[in-house]
Each structure stands twice: as C-alpha cells, then as structure tokens.
C-alpha positions as CSV (number, residue, x, y, z in Angstrom):
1,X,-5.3,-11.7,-16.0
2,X,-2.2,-9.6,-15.4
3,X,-2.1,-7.2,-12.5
4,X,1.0,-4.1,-13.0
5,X,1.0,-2.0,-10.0
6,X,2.9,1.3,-9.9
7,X,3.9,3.8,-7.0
8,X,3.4,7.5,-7.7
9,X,6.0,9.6,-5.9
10,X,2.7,11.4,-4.0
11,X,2.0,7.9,-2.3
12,X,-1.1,7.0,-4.6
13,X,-1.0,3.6,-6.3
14,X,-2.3,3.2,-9.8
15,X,-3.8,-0.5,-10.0
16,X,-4.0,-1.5,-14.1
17,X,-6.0,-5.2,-14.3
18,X,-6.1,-6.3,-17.5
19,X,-8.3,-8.7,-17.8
20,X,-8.7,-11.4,-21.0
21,X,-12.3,-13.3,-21.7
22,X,-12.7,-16.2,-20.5
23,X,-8.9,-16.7,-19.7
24,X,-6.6,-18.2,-16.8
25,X,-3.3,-16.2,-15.5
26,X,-1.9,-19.6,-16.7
27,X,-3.5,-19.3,-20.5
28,X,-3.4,-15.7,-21.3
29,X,-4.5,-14.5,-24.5
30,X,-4.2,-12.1,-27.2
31,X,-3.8,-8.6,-25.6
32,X,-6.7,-6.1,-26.1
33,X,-6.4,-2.8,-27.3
34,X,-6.2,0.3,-24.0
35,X,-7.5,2.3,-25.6
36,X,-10.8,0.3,-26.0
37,X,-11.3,-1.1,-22.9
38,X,-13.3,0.8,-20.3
39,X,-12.1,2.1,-17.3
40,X,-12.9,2.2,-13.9
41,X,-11.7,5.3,-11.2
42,X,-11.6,4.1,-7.4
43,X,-11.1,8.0,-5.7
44,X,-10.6,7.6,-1.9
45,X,-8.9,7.5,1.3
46,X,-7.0,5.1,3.3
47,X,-9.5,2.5,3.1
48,X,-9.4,2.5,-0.6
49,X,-5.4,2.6,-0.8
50,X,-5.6,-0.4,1.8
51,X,-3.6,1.2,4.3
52,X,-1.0,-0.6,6.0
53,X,-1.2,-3.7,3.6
54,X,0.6,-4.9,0.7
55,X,-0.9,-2.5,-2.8
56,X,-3.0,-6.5,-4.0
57,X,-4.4,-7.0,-0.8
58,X,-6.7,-3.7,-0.8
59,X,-10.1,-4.0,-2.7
60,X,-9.8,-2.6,-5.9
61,X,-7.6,-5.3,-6.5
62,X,-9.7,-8.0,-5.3
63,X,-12.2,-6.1,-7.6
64,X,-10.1,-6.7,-10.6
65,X,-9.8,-10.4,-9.9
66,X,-13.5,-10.3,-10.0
67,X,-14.4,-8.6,-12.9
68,X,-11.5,-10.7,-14.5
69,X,-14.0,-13.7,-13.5
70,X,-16.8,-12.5,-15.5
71,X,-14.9,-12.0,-18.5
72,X,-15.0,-7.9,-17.7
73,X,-12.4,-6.1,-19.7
74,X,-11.8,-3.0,-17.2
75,X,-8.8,-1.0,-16.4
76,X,-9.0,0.2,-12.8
77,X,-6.7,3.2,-11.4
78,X,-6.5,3.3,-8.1
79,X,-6.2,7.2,-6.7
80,X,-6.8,6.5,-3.8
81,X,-4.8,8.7,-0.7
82,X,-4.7,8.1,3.0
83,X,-5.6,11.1,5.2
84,X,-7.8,11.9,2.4
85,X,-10.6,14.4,3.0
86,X,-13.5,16.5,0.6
87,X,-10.7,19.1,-0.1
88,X,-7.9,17.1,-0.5
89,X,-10.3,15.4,-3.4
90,X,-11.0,18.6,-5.0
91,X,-7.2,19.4,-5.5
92,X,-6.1,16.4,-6.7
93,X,-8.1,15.4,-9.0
94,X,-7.8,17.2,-12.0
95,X,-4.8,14.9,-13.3
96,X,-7.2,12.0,-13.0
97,X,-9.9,13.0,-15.8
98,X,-7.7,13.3,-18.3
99,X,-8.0,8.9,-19.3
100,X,-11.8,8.7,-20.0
101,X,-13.9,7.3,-17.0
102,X,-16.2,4.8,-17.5
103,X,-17.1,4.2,-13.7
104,X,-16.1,6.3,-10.9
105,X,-15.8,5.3,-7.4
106,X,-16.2,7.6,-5.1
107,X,-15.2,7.0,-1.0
108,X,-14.4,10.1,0.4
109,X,-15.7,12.1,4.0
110,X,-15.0,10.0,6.7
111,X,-11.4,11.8,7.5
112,X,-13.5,15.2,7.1
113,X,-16.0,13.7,10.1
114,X,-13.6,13.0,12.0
115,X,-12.3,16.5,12.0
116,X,-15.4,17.6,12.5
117,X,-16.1,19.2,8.9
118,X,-19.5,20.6,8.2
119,X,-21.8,18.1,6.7
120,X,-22.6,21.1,4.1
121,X,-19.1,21.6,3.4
122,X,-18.6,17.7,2.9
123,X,-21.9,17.7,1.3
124,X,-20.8,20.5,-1.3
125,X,-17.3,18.9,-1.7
126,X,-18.5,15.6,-2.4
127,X,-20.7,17.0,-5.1
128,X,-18.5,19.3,-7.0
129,X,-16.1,16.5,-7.5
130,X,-18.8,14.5,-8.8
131,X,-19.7,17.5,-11.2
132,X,-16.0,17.4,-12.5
133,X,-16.2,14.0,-13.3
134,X,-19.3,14.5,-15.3
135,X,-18.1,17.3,-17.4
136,X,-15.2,15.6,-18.2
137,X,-17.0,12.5,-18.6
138,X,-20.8,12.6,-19.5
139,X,-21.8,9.0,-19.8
140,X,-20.1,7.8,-16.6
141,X,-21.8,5.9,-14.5
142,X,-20.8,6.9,-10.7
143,X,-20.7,4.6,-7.7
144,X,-20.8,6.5,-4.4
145,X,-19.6,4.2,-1.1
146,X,-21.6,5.2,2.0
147,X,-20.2,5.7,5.7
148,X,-21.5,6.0,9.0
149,X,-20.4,6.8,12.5
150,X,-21.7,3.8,13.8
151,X,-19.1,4.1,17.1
152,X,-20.3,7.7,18.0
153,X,-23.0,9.2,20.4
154,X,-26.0,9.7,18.2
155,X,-26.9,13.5,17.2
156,X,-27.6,15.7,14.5
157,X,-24.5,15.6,13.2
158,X,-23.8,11.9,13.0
159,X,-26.9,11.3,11.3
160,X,-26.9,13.9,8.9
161,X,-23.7,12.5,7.9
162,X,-25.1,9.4,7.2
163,X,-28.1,10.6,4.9
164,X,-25.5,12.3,3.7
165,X,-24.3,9.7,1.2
166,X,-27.8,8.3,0.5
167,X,-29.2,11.9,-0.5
168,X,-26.6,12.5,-2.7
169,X,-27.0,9.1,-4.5
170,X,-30.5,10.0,-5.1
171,X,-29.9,13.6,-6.4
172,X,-26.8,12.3,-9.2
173,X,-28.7,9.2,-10.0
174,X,-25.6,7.0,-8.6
175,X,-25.7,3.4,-7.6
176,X,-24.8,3.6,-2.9
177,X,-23.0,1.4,-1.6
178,X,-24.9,2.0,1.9
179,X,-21.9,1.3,4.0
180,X,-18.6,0.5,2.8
181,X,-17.8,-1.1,6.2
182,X,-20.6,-3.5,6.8
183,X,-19.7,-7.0,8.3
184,X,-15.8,-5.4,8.8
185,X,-15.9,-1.9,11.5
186,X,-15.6,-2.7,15.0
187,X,-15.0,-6.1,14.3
188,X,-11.1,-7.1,15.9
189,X,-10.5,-10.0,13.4
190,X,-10.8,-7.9,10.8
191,X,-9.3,-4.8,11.1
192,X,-5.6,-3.6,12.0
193,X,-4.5,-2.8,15.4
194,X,-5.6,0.9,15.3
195,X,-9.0,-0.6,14.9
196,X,-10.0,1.1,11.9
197,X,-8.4,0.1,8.7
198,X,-9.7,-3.3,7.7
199,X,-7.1,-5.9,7.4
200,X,-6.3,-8.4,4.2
201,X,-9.6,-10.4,5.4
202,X,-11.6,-7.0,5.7
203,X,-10.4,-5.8,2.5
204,X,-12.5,-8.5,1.0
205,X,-15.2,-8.3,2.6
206,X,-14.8,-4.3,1.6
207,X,-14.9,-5.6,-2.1
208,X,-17.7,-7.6,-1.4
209,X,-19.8,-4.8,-0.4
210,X,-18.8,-3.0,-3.6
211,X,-19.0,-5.8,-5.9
212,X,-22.7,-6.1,-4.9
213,X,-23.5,-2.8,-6.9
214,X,-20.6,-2.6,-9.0
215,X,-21.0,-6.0,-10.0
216,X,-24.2,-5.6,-12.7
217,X,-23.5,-1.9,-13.5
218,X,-19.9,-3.3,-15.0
219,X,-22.1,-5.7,-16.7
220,X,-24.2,-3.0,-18.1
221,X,-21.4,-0.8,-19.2
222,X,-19.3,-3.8,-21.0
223,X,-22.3,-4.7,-22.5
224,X,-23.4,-1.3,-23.9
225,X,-19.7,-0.8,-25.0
226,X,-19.9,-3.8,-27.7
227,X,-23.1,-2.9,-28.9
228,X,-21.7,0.8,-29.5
229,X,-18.7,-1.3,-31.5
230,X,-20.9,-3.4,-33.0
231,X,-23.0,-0.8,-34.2
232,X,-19.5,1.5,-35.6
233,X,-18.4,-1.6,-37.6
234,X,-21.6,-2.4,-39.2
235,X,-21.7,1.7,-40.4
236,X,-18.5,2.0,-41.6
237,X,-18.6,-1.4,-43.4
238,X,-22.2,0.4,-45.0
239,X,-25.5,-1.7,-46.3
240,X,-25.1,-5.2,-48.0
C-alpha cells in the first residue's frame, strides 16, 4: 500500500491510498489502473482534516490502511477544512465532483452549532450538498457521520440537532454513523488540549466508528464494481 499526500495551497489535504490485493508495503505489486479504481470523498471539518496532527494520523488515513487490509482498491481524497461549516461546504465543493465518487463522506454542522446556525439552515445545507453529489454522481453510495452536543444544556435546539443527522439518513437512504465522536469527546486522553479535536489515539477510534458502516458498504461497492467488469468483458468478447 502506498500513501502520497499533497497540500493544496487552501489548506485541504488530498489523501490518495492506493491499495494492491492481498499485498504488503514491503511486496508491492503491479499498479492498477486510476481510472478504474473507485473512489471515496471524505468532505469535512477539522475533525476530518485531523487538526493539529501530522496529515497520516487523521482517519481517513487510518481508513486507507484498512481497506488496504481487505484487499479494497479505493482512492480516498480527503477535502476536508477546519472551521468548516454548511456554507463553507456548499462553496467549495464544486471542484470536488469533477473525479467520479463512489462513496461520499459527509461530516459537516458541528462549527455551524456552535455558532448557533438554524438547524433548518444546517438541515437545508446539509442536504443540497448531498443533492450535488447525486447529480453528479447517481450510483454513489453516501455515508453521513452524526454529531451531538452531548456537553450542552439539553433543549430544543440541541436535540433537534441531533435527529438532525438521523433524519436525514433516513430521507437519502444513507448509511449514519450515529456519532462520530463516541468513546473519544470529553474524554482528556484522547483529545488535544483545547478538548475538542481528538488526538492521534482518538483519530482511531474516529476511524473505528466509521469503519463500522463504511466497512461492508466498501465491500459492496468493490464487489459490484467487478461484476460490472466482468460483465463488460464477457459482452465485448460476444457468445462462444
């Protein structure tokens, strides 16, 4: 598996794994083709970028490593910006549908809470980014990471923000990651010292908690990719 990491001049990383069957770092293999393996679009904030840590010790890494494991042939990008809000989503990510998606992860809203944004607003936000994906890429498959205000004085606002997620997982037919943070927020040993962005330990339990959902929908996707291949080769070679 070889890992090339690359700095955009905005401050976003783009993360390329690519990953050989069944192969070691120390025994690679024959290189695949781009252009046919699938791709995978991690579209966040800080907690995604892996903010104040080193660009291979934030999840979608550790994700790539993973999938390597299985034998997954994935390219993930990694467009992921801290401050990040709804908005900010919406403006930026045009240049990203151009490469097809074959997965999308989506982990945006928790800046926009904390400035106190509309749920509707976020609500609305969150969705029309999900409806540019889509039109750009029909067959993708979308997972969507939940987050809660788990610190916060319970009202209507924190707990609408927390269906929030769940509700629009239901309505796009995405695979919810119910909270992103479980097992890492409020938790000292595993965050930084501002006490929010997980630290090199939390970032793995961070790709944990997606690899639990990512994890058989990769499968799927990898698997319906070389039937599709299969199925191209035995056409164009025609009947015997």
């Amino acid at each position: 598996m070889g890992i090339r990491v690359k700095q955009w001049r905005s401050g976003m990383l783009i993360l390329s794994a690519i990953l050989s069957l069944g192969l070691t770092p120390a025994a690679p293999g024959p290189s695949r083709d781009s252009k046919s393996m699938k791709r995978i679009l991690v579209f966040g904030d800080s907690l995604s970028e892996g903010f104040g840590l080193t660009p291979n010790q934030a999840y979608p890494v550790v994700l790539a490593a993973k999938l390597g494991a299985e034998g997954l042939h994935y390219v993930i990008t990694n467009a992921s910006q801290s401050g990040g809000t709804t908005d900010d989503g919406l403006h930026r990510l045009s240049p990203h549908l151009k490469p097809r998606i074959d997965i999308f992860i989506l982990e945006l809203g928790i800046n926009d809470a904390f400035r106190g944004v509309p749920i509707e607003e976020i609500r609305n936000n969150l969705q029309e980014i999900i409806n540019r994906v889509r039109r750009a890429n029909p067959k993708v498959r979308i997972v969507i990471c939940g987050m809660q205000l788990p610190n916060y004085t319970e009202d209507d606002y924190v707990s609408s923000f927390g269906r929030m997620y769940q509700e629009i997982a239901a309505n796009n037919n995405a695979a919810l990651v119910p909270y992103l943070l479980a097992g890492v927020g409020g938790d000292p040993a595993l965050n930084q010292e501002d006490g929010i962005h997980p630290n090199a330990a939390g970032q793995k339990i961070l790709a944990e908690n997606v690899w639990r959902v990512l994890k058989p929908i990769a499968r799927e996707v990898a698997g319906l990719s070389s039937r599709e291949e299969r199925g191209s080769s035995q056409s164009k070679s025609g009947p015997r």
